[in-house]
TORBA-349864 format. One record per residue: residue in three letters; z, x, y of N, C-alpha, C, CB in turn. Coordinates in steps of 0.05 Angstrom, whole numbers, plus 5000, padded with zeros to 4 digits. Glycine has a CB too. Example, Ala and Ser with C-alpha at 12.3 -4.5 7.8 and 13.67 -1.06 7.14 Angstrom:
2
PT, rest, nw, nu, nv, caw, cau, cav, cw, cu, cv, cbw, cbu, cbv
PT, Ala, 5156, 5264, 4886, 5156, 5246, 4910, 5156, 5264, 4934, 5181, 5226, 4911
PT, Ser, 5142, 5257, 4955, 5143, 5273, 4979, 5157, 5258, 5001, 5114, 5282, 4988
//
This chain:
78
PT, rest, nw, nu, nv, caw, cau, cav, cw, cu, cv, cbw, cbu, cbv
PT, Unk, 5000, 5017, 4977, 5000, 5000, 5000, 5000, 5018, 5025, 5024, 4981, 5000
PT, Unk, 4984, 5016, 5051, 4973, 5031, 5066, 4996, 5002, 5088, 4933, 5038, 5063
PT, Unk, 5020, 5022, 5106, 5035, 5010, 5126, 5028, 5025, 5153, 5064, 5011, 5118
PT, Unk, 5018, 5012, 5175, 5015, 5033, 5195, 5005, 5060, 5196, 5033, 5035, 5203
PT, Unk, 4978, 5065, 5168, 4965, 5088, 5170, 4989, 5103, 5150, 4960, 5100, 5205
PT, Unk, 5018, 5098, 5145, 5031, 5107, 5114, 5022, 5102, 5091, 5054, 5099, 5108
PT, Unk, 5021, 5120, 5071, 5025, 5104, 5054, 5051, 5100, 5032, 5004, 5109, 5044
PT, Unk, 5059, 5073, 5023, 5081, 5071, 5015, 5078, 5064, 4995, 5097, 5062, 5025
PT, Unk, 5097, 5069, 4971, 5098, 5068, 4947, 5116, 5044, 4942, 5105, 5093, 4935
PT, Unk, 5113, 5025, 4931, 5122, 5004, 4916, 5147, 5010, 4894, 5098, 4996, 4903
PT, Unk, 5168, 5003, 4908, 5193, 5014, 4891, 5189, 4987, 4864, 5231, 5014, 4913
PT, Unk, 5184, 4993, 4847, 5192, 4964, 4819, 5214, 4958, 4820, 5192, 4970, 4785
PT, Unk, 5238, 4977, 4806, 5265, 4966, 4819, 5273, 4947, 4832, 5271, 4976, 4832
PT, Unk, 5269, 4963, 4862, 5272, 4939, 4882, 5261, 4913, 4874, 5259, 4945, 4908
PT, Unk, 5230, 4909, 4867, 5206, 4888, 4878, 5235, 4867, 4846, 5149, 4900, 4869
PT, Unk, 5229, 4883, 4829, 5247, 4876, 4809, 5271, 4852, 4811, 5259, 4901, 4803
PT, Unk, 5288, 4863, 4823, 5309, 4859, 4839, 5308, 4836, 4859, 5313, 4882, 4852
PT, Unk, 5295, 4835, 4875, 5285, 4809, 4897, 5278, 4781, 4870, 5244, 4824, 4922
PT, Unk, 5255, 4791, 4851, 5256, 4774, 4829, 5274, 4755, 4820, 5254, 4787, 4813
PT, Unk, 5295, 4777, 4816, 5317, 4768, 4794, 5337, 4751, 4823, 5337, 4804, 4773
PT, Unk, 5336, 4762, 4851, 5354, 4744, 4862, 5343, 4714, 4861, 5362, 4753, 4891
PT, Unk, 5316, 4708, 4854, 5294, 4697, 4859, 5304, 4673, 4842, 5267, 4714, 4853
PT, Unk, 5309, 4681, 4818, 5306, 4676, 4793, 5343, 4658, 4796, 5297, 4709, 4770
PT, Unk, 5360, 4674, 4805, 5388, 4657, 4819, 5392, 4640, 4835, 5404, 4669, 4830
PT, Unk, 5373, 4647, 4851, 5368, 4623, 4872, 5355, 4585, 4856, 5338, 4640, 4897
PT, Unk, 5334, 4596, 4842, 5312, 4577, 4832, 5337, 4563, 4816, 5282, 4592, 4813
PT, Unk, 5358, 4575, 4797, 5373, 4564, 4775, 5385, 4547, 4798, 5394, 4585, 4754
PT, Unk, 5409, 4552, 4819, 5420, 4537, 4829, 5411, 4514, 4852, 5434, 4551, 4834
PT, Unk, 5386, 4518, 4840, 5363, 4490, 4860, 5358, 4497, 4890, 5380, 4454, 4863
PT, Unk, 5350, 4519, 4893, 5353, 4518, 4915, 5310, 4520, 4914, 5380, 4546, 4929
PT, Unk, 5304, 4496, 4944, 5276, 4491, 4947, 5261, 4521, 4954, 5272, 4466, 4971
PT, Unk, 5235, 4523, 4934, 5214, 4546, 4941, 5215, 4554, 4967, 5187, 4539, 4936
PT, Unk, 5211, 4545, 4986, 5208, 4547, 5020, 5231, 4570, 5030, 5215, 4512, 5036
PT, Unk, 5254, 4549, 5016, 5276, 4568, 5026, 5286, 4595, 5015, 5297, 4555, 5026
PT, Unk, 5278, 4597, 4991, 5272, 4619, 4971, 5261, 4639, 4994, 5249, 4612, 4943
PT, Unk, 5232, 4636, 4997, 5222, 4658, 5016, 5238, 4659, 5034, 5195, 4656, 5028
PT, Unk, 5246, 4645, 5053, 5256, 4651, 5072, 5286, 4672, 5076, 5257, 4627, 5081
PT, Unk, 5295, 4663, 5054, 5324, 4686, 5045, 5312, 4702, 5037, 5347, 4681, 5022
PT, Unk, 5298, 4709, 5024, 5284, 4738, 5011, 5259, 4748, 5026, 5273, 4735, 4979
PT, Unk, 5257, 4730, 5048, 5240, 4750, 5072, 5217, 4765, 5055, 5264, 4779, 5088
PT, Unk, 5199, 4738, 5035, 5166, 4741, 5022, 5165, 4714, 5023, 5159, 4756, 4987
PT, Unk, 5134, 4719, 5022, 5111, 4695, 5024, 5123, 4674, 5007, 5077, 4704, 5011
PT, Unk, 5116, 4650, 5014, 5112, 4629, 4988, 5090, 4624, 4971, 5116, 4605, 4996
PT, Unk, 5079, 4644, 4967, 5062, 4652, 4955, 5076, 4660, 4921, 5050, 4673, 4974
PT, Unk, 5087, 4691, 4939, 5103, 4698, 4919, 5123, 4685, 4904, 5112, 4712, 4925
PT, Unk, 5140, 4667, 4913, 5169, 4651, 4907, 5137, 4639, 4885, 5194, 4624, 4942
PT, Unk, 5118, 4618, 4898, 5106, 4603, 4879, 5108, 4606, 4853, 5084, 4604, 4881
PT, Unk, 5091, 4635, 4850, 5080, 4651, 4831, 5108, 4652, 4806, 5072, 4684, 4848
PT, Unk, 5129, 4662, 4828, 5155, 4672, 4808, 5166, 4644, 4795, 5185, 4689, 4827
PT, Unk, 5160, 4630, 4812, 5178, 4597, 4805, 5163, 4587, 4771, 5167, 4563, 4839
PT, Unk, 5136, 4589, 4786, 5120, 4584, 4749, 5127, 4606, 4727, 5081, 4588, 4750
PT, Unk, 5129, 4625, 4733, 5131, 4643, 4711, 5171, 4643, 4700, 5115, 4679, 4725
PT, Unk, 5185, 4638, 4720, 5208, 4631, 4714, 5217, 4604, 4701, 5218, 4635, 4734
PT, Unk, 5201, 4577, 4710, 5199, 4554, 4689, 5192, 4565, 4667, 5180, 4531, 4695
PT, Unk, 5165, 4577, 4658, 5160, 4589, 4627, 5173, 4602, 4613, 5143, 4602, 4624
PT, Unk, 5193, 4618, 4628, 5196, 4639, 4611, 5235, 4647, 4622, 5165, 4666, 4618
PT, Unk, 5239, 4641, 4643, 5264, 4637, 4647, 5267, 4671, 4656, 5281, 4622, 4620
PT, Unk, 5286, 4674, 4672, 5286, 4713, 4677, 5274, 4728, 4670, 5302, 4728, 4669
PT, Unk, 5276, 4736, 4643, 5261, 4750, 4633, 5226, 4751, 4633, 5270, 4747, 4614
PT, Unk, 5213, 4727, 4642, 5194, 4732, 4655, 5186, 4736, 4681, 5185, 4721, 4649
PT, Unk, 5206, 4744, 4693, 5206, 4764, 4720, 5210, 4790, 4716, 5227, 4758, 4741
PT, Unk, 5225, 4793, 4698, 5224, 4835, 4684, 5199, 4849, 4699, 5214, 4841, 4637
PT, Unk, 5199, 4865, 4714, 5177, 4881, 4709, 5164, 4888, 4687, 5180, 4898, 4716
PT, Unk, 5137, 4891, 4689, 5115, 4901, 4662, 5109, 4919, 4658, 5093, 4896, 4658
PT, Unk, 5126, 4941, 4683, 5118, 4970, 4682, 5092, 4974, 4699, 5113, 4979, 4651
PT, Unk, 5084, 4999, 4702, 5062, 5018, 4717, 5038, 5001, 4720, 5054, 5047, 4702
PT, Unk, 5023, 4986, 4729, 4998, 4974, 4720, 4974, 4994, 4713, 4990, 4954, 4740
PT, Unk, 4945, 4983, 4702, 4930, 4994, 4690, 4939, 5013, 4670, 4917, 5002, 4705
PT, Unk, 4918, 5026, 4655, 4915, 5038, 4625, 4929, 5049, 4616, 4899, 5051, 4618
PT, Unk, 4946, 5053, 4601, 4960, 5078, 4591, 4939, 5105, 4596, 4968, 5073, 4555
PT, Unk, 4956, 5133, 4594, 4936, 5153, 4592, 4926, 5158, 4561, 4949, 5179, 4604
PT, Unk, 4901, 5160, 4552, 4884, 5173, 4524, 4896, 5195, 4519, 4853, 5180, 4527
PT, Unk, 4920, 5217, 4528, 4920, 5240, 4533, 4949, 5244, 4544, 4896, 5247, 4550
PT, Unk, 4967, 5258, 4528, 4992, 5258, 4537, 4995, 5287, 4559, 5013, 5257, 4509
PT, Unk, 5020, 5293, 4578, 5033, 5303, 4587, 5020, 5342, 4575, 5062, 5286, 4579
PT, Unk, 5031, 5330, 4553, 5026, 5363, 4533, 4995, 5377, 4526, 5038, 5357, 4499
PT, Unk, 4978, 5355, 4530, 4952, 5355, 4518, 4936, 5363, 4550, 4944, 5321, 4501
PT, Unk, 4951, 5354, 4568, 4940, 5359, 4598, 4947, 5382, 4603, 4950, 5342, 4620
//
């Protein structure tokens, strides 16, 4: 992600974390709208998390890890 000509790296953790408060909020009913608005992201995002949290309940907010391919070629082989 390119901020003011930076570029910044996407902590998971964190993004992780906002999730899971995400995911506390949604249990104790609290409306999508206001979701973003405490966690200061789109309702876009809250959307996104709200469906995948009906399916799958927390644990489908976990991060998935690094996106794209694994490497063909380990550490040692490089």
């Amino acid at each position: 992600m390119i901020k003011q000509g930076v570029v910044v790296r996407r902590d998971r953790a964190a993004m992780e974390s906002v999730r899971m408060a995400a995911a506390e909020l949604f249990e104790r009913g609290f409306p999508q709208a206001e979701v973003a608005r405490l966690l200061e992201t789109s309702r876009q995002n809250v959307h996104r998390w709200h469906e995948k949290w009906q399916r799958g309940g927390r644990e489908a907010l976990v991060s998935a890890g690094p996106p794209g391919l694994a490497p063909e070629i380990d550490d040692e082989e490089l």
